[in-house]
Each structure stands twice: as C-alpha cells, then as structure tokens.
C-alpha positions as CSV (number, residue, x, y, z in Angstrom):
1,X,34.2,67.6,-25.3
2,X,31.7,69.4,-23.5
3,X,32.1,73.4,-22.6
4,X,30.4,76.4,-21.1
5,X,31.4,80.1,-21.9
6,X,29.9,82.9,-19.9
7,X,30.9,86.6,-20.9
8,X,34.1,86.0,-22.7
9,X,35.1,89.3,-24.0
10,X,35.6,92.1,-22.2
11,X,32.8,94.8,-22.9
12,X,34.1,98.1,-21.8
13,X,34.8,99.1,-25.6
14,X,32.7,102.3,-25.0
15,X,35.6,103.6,-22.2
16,X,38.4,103.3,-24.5
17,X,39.6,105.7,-26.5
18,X,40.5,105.5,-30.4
19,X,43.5,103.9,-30.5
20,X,43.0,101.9,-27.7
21,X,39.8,100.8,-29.9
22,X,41.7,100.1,-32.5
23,X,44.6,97.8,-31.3
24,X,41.7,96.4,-29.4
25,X,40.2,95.4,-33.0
26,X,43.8,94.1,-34.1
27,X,43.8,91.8,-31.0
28,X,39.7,90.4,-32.0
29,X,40.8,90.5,-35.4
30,X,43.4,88.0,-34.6
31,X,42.1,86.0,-31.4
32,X,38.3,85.7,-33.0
33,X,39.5,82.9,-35.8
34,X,42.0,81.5,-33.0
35,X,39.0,81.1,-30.6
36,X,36.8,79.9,-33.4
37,X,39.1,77.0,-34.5
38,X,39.2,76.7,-30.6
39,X,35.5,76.1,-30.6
40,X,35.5,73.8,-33.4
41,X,38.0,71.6,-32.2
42,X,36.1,71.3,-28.9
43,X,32.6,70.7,-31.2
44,X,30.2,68.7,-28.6
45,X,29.6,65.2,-29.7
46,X,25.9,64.2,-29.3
47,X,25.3,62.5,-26.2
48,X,25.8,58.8,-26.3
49,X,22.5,57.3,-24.7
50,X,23.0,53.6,-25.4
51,X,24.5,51.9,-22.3
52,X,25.3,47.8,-22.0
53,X,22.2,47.4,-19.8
54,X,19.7,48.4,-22.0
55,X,21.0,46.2,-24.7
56,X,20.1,42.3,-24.5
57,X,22.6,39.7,-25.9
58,X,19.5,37.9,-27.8
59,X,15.7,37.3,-27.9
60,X,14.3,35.1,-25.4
61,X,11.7,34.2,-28.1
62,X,13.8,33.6,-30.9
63,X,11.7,31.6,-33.9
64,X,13.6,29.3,-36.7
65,X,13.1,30.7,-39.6
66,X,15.5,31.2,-43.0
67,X,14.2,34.8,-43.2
68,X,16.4,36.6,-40.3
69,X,14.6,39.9,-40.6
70,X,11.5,41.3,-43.1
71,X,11.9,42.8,-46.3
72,X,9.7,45.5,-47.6
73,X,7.0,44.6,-49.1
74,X,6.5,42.0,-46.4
75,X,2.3,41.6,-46.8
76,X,2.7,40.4,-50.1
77,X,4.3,37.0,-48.3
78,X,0.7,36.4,-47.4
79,X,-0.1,36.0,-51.0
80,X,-3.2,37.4,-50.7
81,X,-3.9,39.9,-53.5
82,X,-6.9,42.0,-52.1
83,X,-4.7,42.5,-48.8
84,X,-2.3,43.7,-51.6
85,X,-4.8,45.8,-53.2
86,X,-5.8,47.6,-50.1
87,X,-2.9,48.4,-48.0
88,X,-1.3,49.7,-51.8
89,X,-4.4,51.9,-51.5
90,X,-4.0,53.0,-48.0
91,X,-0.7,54.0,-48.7
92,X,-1.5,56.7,-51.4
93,X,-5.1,57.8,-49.8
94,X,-4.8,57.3,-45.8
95,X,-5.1,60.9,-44.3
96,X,-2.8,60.4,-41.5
97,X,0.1,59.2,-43.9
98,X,-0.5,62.7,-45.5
99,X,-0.4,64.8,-42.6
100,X,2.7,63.1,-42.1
101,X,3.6,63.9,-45.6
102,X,3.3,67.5,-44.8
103,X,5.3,67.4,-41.5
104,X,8.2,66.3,-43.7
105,X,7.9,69.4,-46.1
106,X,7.5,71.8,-43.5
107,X,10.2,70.3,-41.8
108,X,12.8,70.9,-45.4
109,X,11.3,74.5,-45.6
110,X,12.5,75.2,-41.8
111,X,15.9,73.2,-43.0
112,X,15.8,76.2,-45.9
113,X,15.4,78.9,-43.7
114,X,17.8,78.2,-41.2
115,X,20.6,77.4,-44.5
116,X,19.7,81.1,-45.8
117,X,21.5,82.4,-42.5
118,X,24.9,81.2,-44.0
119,X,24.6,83.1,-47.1
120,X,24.7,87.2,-47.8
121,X,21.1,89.2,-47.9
122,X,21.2,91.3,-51.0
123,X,18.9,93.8,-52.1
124,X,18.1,96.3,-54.6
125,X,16.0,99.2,-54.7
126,X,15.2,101.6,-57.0
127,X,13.5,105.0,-56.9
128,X,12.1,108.1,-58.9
129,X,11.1,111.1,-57.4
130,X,9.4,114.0,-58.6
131,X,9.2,117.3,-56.5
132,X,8.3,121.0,-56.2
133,X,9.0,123.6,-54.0
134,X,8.0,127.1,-54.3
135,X,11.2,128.3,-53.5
136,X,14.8,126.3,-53.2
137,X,15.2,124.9,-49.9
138,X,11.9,124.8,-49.0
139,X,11.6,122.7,-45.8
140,X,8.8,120.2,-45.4
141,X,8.8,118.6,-41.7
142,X,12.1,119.7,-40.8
143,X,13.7,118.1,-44.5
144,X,15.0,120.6,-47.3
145,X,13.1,120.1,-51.1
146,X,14.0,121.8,-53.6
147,X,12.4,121.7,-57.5
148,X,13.6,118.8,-59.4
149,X,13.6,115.0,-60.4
150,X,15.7,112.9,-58.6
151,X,17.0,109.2,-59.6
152,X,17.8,106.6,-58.0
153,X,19.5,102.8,-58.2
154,X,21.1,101.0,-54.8
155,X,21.8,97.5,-53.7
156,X,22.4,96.6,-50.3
157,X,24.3,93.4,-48.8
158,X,25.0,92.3,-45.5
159,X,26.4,89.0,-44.2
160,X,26.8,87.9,-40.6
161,X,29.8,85.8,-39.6
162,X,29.4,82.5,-38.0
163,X,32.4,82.5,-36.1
164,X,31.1,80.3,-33.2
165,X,28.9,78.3,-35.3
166,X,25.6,79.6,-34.6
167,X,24.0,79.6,-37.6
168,X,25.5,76.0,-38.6
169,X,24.2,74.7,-35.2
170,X,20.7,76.2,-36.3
171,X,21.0,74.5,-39.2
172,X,21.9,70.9,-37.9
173,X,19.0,71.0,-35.2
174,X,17.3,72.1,-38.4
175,X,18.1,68.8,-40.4
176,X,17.8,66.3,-37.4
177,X,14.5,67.7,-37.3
178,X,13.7,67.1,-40.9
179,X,15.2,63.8,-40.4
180,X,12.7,63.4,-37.3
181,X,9.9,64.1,-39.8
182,X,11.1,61.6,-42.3
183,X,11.5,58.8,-40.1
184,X,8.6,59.9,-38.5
185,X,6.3,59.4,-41.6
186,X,8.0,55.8,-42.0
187,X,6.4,55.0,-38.2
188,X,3.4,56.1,-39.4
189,X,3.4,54.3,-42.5
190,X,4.4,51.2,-40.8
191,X,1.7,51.5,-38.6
192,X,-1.0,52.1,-41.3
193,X,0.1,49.1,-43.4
194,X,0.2,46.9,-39.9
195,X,-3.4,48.4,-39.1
196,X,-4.9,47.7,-42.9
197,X,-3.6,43.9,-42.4
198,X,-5.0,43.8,-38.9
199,X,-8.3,44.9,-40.1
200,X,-8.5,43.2,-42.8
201,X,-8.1,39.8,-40.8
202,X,-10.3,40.6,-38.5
203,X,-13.2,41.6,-40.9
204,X,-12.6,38.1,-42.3
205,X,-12.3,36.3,-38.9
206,X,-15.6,37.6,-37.7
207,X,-17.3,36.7,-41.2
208,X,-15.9,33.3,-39.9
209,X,-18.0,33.4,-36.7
210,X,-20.5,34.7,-38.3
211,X,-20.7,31.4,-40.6
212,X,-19.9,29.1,-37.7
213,X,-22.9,30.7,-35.8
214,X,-25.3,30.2,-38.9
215,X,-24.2,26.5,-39.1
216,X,-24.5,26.1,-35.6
217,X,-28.0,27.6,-35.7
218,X,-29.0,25.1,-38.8
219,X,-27.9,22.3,-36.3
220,X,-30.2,23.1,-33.7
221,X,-32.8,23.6,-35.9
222,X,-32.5,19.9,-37.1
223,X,-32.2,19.2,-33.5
224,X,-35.4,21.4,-32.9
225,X,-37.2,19.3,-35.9
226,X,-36.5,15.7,-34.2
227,X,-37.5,17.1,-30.9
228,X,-41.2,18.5,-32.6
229,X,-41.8,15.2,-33.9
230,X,-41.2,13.2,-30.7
231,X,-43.5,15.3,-28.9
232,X,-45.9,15.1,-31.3
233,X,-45.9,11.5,-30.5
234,X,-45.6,11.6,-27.1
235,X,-41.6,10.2,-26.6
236,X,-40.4,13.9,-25.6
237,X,-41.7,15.9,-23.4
238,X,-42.2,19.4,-24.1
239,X,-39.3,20.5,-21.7
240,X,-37.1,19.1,-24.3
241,X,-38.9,21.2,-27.0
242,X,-38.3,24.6,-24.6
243,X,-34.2,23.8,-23.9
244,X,-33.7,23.4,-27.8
245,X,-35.6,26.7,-28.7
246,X,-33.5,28.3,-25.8
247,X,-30.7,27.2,-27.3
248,X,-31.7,28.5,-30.8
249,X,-32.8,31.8,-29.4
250,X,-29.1,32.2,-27.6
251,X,-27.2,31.5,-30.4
252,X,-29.4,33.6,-32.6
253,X,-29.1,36.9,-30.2
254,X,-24.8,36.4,-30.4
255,X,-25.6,36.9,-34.5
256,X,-26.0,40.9,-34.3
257,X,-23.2,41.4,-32.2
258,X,-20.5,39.4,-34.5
259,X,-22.5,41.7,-37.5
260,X,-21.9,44.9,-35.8
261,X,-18.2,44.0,-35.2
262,X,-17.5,42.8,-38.8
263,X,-19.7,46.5,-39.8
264,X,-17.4,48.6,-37.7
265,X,-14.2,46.7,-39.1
266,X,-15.3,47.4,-42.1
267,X,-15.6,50.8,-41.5
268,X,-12.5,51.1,-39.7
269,X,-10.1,49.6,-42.8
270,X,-12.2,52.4,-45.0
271,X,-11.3,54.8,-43.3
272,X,-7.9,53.2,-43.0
273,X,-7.9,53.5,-47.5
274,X,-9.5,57.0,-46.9
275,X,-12.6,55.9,-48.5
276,X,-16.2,56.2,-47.8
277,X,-17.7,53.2,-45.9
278,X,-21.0,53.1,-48.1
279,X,-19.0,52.3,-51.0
280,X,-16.6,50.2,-49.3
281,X,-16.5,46.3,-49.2
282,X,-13.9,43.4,-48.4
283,X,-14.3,40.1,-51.0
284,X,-14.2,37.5,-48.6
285,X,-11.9,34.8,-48.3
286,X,-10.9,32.4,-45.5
287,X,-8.3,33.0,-43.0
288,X,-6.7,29.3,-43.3
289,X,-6.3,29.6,-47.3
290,X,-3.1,32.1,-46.5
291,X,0.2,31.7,-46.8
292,X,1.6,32.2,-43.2
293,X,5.3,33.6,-43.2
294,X,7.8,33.7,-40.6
295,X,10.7,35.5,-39.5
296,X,12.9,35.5,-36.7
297,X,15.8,38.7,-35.6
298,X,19.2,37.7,-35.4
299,X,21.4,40.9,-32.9
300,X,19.2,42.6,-30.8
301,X,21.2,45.1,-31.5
302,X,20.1,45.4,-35.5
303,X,16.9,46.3,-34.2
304,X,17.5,49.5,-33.6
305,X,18.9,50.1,-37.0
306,X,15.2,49.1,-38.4
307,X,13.4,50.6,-36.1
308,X,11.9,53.8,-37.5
309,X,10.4,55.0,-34.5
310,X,14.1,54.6,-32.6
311,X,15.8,56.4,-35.4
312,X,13.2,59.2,-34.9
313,X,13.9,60.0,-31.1
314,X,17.3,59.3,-32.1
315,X,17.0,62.0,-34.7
316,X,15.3,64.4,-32.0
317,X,18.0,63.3,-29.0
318,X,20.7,65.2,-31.9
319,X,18.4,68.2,-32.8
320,X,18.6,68.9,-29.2
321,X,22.0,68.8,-28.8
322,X,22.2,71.1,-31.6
323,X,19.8,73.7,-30.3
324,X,22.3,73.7,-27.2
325,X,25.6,74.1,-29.3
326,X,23.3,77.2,-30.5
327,X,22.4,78.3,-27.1
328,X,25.9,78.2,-26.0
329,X,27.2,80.2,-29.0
330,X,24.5,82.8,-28.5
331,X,27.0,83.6,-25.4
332,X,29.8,85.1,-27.8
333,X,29.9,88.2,-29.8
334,X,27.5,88.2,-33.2
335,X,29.6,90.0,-36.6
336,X,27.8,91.6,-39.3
337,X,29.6,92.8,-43.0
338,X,27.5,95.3,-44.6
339,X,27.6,97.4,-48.0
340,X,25.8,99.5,-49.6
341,X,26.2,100.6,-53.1
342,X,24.4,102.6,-56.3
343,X,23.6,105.4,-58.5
344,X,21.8,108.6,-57.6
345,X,20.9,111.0,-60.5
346,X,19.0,114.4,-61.3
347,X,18.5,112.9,-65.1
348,X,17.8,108.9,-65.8
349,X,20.0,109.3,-69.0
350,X,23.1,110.2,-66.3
351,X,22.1,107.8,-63.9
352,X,24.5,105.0,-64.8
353,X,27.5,107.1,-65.6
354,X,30.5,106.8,-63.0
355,X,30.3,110.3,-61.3
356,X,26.5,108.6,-60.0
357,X,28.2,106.0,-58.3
358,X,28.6,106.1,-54.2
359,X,29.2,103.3,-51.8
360,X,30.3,102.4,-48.4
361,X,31.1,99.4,-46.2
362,X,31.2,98.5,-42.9
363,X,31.6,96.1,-40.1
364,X,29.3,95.4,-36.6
365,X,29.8,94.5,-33.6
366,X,27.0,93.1,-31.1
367,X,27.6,91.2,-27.8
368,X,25.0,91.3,-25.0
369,X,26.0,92.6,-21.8
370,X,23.0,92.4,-20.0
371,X,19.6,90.5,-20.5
372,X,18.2,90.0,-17.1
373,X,19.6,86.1,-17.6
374,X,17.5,85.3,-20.4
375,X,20.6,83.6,-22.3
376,X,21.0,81.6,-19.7
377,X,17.5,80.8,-19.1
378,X,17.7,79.3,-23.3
379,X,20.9,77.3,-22.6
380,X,18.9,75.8,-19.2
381,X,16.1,75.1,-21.2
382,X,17.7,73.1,-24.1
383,X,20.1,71.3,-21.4
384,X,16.6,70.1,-19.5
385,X,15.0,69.1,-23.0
386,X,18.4,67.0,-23.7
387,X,17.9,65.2,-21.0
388,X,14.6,64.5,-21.4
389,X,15.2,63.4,-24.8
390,X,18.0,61.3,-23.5
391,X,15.7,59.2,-21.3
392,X,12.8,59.5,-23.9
393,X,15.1,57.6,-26.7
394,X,15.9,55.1,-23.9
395,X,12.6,54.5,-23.2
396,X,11.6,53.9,-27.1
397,X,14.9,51.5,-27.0
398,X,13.3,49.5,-24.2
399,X,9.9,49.6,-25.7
400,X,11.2,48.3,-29.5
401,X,12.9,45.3,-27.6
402,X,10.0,44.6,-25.7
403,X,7.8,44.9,-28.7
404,X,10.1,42.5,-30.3
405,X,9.8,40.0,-27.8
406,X,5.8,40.0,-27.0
407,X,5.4,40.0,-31.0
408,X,7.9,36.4,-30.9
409,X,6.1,35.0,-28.0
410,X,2.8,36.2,-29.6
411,X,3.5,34.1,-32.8
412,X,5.0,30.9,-31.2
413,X,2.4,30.6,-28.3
414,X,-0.7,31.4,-30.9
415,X,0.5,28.6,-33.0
416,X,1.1,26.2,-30.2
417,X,-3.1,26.9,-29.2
418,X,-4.3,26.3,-33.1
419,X,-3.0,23.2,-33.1
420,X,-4.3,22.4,-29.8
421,X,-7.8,24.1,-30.8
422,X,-8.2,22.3,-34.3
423,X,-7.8,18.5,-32.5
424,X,-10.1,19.9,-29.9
425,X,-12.6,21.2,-33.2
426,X,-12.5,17.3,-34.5
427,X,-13.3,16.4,-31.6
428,X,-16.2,17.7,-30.6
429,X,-17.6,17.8,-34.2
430,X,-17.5,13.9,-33.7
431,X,-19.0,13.9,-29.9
432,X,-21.4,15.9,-31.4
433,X,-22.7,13.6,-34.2
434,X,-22.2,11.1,-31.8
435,X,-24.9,12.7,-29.4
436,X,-27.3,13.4,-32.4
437,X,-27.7,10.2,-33.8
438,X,-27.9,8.8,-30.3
439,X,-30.8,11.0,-29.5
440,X,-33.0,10.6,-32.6
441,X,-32.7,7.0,-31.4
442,X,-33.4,7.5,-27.6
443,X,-30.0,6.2,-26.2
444,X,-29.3,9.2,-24.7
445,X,-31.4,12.5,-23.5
446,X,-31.3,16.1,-24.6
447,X,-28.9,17.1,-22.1
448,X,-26.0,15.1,-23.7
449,X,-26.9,16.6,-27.1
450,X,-27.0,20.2,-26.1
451,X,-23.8,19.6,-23.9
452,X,-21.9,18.3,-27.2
453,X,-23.6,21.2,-29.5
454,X,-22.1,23.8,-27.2
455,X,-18.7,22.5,-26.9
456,X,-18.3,22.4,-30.6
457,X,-19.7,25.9,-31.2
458,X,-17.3,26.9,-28.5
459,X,-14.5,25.4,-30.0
460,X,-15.2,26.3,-33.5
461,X,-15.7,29.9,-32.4
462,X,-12.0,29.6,-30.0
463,X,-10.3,28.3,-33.1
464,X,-11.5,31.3,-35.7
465,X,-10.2,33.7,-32.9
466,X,-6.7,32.2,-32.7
467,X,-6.5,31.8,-36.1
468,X,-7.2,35.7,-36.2
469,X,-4.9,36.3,-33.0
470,X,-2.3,34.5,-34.6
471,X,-2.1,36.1,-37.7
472,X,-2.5,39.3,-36.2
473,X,0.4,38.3,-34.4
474,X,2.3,37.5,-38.0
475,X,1.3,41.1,-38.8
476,X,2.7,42.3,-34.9
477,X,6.0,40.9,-35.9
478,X,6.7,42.7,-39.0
479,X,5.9,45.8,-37.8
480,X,7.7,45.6,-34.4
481,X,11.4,44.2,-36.6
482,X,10.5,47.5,-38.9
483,X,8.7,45.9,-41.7
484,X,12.4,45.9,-43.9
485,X,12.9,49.6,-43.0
486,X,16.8,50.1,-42.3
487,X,18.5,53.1,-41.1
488,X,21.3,54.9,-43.0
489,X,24.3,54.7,-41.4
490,X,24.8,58.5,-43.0
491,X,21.7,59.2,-40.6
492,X,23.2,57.7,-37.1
493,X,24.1,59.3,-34.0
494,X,23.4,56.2,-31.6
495,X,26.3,53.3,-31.7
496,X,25.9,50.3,-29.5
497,X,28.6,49.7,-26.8
C-alpha cells in the first residue's frame, strides 16, 4: 500500500546528554528493525495501469488462419532465400541494432553499480616512510618528525545499512532499466527485420514497373511502326503519327523516376545490412513467385505479452516506481559500519608481529534536517515521471492494438483489390489486343488504341503496387503481433483486469 514519511525521527540528539543519548540508541536499536519490517510489509506495489477500457474483447479484423500468432523466424515463411540471406545479414551488421546493443551493456554495468551498494567497501593500504630530522621532534607545518623509518599495513571497511531499502530500491529501478534496454533492442530488432523485408519488396516491386513500363514502351513502338507506314501511304494522317510519339515520349519520361526509386531502395536496404551501396545489389525475383503466409491473433489481450515495445514502457512504468520507493526512503535516517584495522612498525621484520596490531570500529548516524526542500523536490519529481509513464504505457497499449488492427485490415482489404486488379489486368490486356489489330486493319481510329494502351499500363502498374502494398502489409502484421517475441512472465509488472 502506498505511504509517505516526512521527518520521522526526532533530531534533537545534539541536546541530550550521554545517557539520555544512549537509551535513545537502545530505543533506535530496537524500533529501527521494527520500522524496517514495517516498511517492508507496506512495500509499494507498481502501479496497475491496465484498466477494462483500454482492453478490447477481440479484433475487429480478425483473419482465418491455423497460425494464431507468428513464430520467430517468421520471414523465412516467405521461402525466399535472399530475403533470408539479407535480413540474417542485417541482424549481425545494422548499426542501429548495435547501438542498441550497447544500450543494453551500459544498462547491466549501471545494474552493477547500484548492486555494489549492498555489499561492504574494503580497502587496504600500505605505506613506508623514511624521515630525518635534525633534532627529535622537529616540527614541519605544525606536525612533529622525528629520525626514523616508519611501516605501515591497514585495511579499511565500511558498510551502510539498508534499513529502508534504499539501496535495494536503487537497484530494482536499476534492473527495470536494463530490462528497458533489452526489450528495447528486441523493438529495434523487430523493426530492422520488418524494414529489410519492406525494402526488399519494394526494390523488387519497382523493378516490376520498371519491366511493365519497358513492355509498354515496346507496344507503342509497334504501334508507332504501323502508324509510319500508313502515313507513308497516305491512310493516316500525320496527327496520328504525333499522338503515338507523345505517348512514347510520356511513358519514356516515367522510366527515370521508377529507376531513381528502385536506386534509393537499394540504398536504403544497404544501409539497412550496414553495407556500402557501390557494392551492394538485390538478385531479382518476382513478387508473385512467394509464398504468402498468414496469421491471425487470438486474445487481444496476448498482445501485450508479445509486444516488445509494451513490455519496454512497461519495464520503464516499474523503474519509476522504484526510483520513488528510493525517494521516499531517502526521507529516513542513512547507517554506516566502519573498521579500520593494521600494522604500524619502526622495522618491516616487526611489522606483522601482534604488538603492531591496532584497530577500531564504529557506527554513523546521518539524517537530514534541513535541505531547503530538495528531498522533497526528488520525491515530486519521480511521482510526476510516474505518472507520465503511467499514461505513456497506456498510450503504447492503445497504439499496439491499433497497430494490430490497421495491419489485419491492411492484409484482408489488399487482397480483396489483387484479385479485383488482376481480372481488371486480363481485361485490358485483351481490350487492348482487341484495339491493335482493329487498327492495323482500319475498323477503328487511334484514339481507341491509345485509350486501351493506357488502361492496361494503368492496370498493370496498380496491380504491381498492391501486390507490393499487400505484402508489405504481410510484413506490417508480423511485426505489429511481435514477430514470435513473448514476454517472460518472470519480467511482468502489467496484469490484465
């Protein structure tokens, strides 16, 4: 259950006098354990941010499919081996992936740090000192020297008690963080595996346009050559001749653009493999020779078990909360054990023998009285990020199911136009040869032909993008269900209502 705890022991030590001191220290002695089992019975729970309306009884969008949710390794259901090749590539050379890398392993050596506060600080030092005085007791800067060697062999501990649970609170926003880190570099390499697929369709797709606008071109160029001859003999008129070269020219000036957008894909998925794009190149294949998988969630609610980018502001949303347990036990007293202990010779050869030996031991003692509010001001500040995270991982929740549900419609509605598209490609590819061989002989004019050339081009064109769209949709799907990643339950902090 939630507490506060402003200035609970009394600080007018320094008034007291010896005794009173210590059966004061016989009452902390035996209230400080009381009060600590007090606080760790009342530990704070991390704040619960999943609430029935933000959870949806099902997908609107729901696809049949035997394969409820994807399993890692999901591109290879493509069957495509270079799209195997290169995302296996991306994975162990993209640059982002490795700065995520190191976010992780800065992350554990912060985790590290914070653990070293639960253990004892031991140190040793040793010493020799040689020094000369003219006479004995010679003072230098105020300190008496006096002709001699001197020898010397100490260790030092000291060990601060984590009564309130400082230090362990430290050390849990510590490990949520690192836990942040890891599930952050499973977003990001999600995101690089869906972005090598993506590009790697789409540098196919346009080489796909690219061909349809080449075999468009060769058409009107036979066009063009029937046209020549008829006006060479006086059936066509010269206005015919100028329409088909307009049309040539047209189709022609869209051919640099589609080559520029399959050179910057290019570029973009070497980058993607951290390579150089001089040395970089895709073997082509056609988009329709894949194997097109689908898969469909079952619970809404198992979506944000395989969500690594939920599981990561879930992970920050606990980190928080732990920096506040810390803030709030900053407000109680801090205890420090120390010892010191060693050997302290005129000879090295007597150094190690018992009379050498000295030590002492000790206990401390520090709780703030004043500090203008700046204890305060820390526990305000983590209580406003808490919140903010609160809302934050609400917002990802919202955004996963969302995602989830444009990627379903994406897929069915894409596939639903392809099918749509292709009848419409047949078609026109029939008007079209219709219209040619009317033309070469003279039942019908130019305009027909032309008309019937640009629909199929159209349509050919439409039907390579949705092909691209919908695969890219495939690809939108697998990464918005989490592409098989699944949360440990070890790892949770989030429970559905």
């Amino acid at each position: 259950m939630p507490y506060e705890w402003h200035n609970p022991i009394p600080f007018a030590l320094c008034g007291m006098s010896s005794q009173q001191r210590f059966e004061s220290w016989r009452w902390s002695h035996a209230v400080y354990p009381a009060l600590a089992l007090l606080l760790a019975g009342c530990a704070t729970r991390v704040p619960q941010a999943l609430t029935p309306p933000l959870m949806p009884r099902t997908f609107s969008g729901q696809l049949p499919s035997e394969q409820v949710w994807p399993q890692s390794g999901w591109w290879r259901s493509f069957d495509d081996p270079a799209l195997t090749e290169l995302i296996e590539r991306a994975q162990a050379n993209n640059r982002d992936l490795a700065v995520a890398v190191a976010r992780v392993m800065e992350a554990k050596a912060q985790a590290t740090i914070e653990r070293a506060a639960l253990f004892p600080q031991i140190s040793a030092q040793a010493q020799a000192i040689r020094s000369s005085a003219a006479q004995s007791g010679q003072t230098i800067n105020g300190q008496g020297y006096s002709s001699g060697n001197a020898f010397a062999l100490t260790f030092g501990a000291s060990y601060e008690l984590d009564l309130w649970g400082l230090s362990r609170a430290n050390l849990r926003a510590a490990n949520e963080m690192l836990k942040s880190a890891r599930f952050a570099q499973q977003t990001v390499a999600l995101m690089v595996t869906a972005n090598v697929a993506d590009t790697y369709f789409n540098v196919l797709a346009l080489r796909v346009r690219i061909r349809i606008a080449n075999e468009n071109i060769t058409a009107i160029n036979g066009i063009l050559d029937t046209i020549k001859l008829k006006v060479s003999t006086g059936k066509s008129s010269r206005l015919d001749l100028a329409q088909e070269q307009a049309q040539v020219e047209s189709v022609e000036a869209q051919l640099p653009v589609l080559e520029e957008q399959e050179l910057e894909a290019r570029v973009s998925l070497a980058v993607l493999i951290g390579e150089p794009p001089e040395t970089f190149d895709v073997a082509t294949r056609s988009p329709t020779a894949f194997n097109l998988p689908v898969v469909g969630p079952a619970l809404p609610s198992e979506l944000l078990i395989r969500r690594p980018d939920v599981a990561e502001a879930e992970a920050n949303l606990a980190a928080a909360h732990a920096n506040l347990d810390a803030a709030r036990a900053a407000f109680l007293p801090q205890i420090a054990l120390t010892g010191n202990g060693g050997f302290a010779s005129a000879t090295l050869s007597a150094l190690l023998h018992g009379p050498s030996f000295a030590y002492d031991f000790g206990a401390n003692l520090l709780q703030t009285v004043f500090d203008g509010g700046k204890l305060v001001g820390q526990k305000d500040l983590v209580v406003a990020t808490e919140r903010g995270l609160i809302a934050s991982y609400q917002s990802t929740v919202l955004n996963a199911y969302a995602d989830a549900e444009n990627a379903l419609g994406q897929v069915s509605n894409h596939s639903k136009a392809e099918s749509h598209l292709a009848r419409e490609v047949d078609a026109a590819h029939e008007a079209f040869t219709i219209a040619q061989l009317q033309y070469r002989q003279g039942t019908t004019d130019l305009l027909t032909v032309l008309q019937a050339q640009q629909t199929l081009f159209s349509a050919e064109d439409q039907l390579a993008q949705n092909t691209l769209a919908r695969m890219q949709a495939l690809v939108h799907l697998f990464e918005a269900l989490g592409g098989g990643w699944v949360e440990s339950p070890n790892d949770r902090t989030q429970l559905a209502p």
